[in-house]
C-alpha positions in Angstrom: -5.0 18.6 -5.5 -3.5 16.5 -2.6 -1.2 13.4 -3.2 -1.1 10.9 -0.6 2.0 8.9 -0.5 2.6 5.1 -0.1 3.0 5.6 3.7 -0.8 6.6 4.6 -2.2 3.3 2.7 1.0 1.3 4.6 -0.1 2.3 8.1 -4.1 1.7 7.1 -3.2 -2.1 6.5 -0.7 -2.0 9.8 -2.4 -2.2 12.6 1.0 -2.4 14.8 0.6 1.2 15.1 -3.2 1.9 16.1 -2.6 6.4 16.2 -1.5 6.1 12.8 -3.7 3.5 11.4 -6.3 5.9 12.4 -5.4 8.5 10.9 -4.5 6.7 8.1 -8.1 5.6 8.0 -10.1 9.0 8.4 -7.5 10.4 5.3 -8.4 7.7 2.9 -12.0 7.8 4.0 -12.2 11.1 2.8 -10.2 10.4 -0.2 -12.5 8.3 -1.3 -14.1 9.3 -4.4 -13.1 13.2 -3.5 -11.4 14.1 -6.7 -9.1 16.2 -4.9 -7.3 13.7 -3.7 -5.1 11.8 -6.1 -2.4 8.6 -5.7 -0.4 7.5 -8.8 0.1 3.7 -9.7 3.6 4.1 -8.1 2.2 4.1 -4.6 -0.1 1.2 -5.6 3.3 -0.9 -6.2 4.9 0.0 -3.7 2.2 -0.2 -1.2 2.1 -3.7 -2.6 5.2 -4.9 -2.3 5.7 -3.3 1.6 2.8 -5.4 2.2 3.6 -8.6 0.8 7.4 -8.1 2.5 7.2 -6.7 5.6 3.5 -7.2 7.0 3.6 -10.4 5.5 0.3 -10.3 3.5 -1.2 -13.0 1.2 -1.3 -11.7 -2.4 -5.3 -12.0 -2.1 -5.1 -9.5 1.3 -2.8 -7.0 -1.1 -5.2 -7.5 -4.0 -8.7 -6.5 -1.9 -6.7 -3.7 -0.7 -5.8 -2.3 -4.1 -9.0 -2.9 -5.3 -10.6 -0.4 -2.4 -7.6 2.0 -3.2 -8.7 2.3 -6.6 -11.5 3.9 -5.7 -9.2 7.0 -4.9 -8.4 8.7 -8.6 -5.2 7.2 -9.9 -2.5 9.2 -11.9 0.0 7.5 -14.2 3.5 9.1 -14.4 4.8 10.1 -17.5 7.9 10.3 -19.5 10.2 12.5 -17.4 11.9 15.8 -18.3 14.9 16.7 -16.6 15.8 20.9 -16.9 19.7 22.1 -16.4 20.6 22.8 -13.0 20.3 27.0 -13.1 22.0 27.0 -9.4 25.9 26.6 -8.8 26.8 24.8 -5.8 
């Protein structure tokens, strides 16, 4: 399973930076519908609110964007467990 982070979907909707937009572009064309590839609703909110703050997007632009995105299988975080430390520093 591969997890692509908020940056990748950041850089696809940037173009400021053509070499990564591209690249940005061929990894979420093949994460499209390839169930090995997996994004939780985190990086759809943050993704979001990048793109409303810093590239300045309309909410409608963000929302056509999430709505492609969501075509890439989504993963909701649960409750989290937090373990001892087992290493002395």
């Amino acid at each position: 399973m591969k997890f692509i982070d908020s940056n990748v979907f950041v850089y696809f909707a940037d173009g400021r930076n053509p070499k990564k937009q591209a690249i940005a572009r061929t990894v979420l064309a093949d994460a499209i519908g390839n169930r090995q590839y997996v994004i939780s609703s985190q990086v759809l909110n943050e993704f979001a609110n990048v793109s409303l703050k810093k590239l300045e997007m309309t909410e409608d632009e963000v929302r056509r964007y999430v709505e492609e995105f969501q075509h890439i299988r989504v993963v909701f975080q649960q409750k989290m467990t937090l373990f001892p430390c087992q290493f002395q520093f």
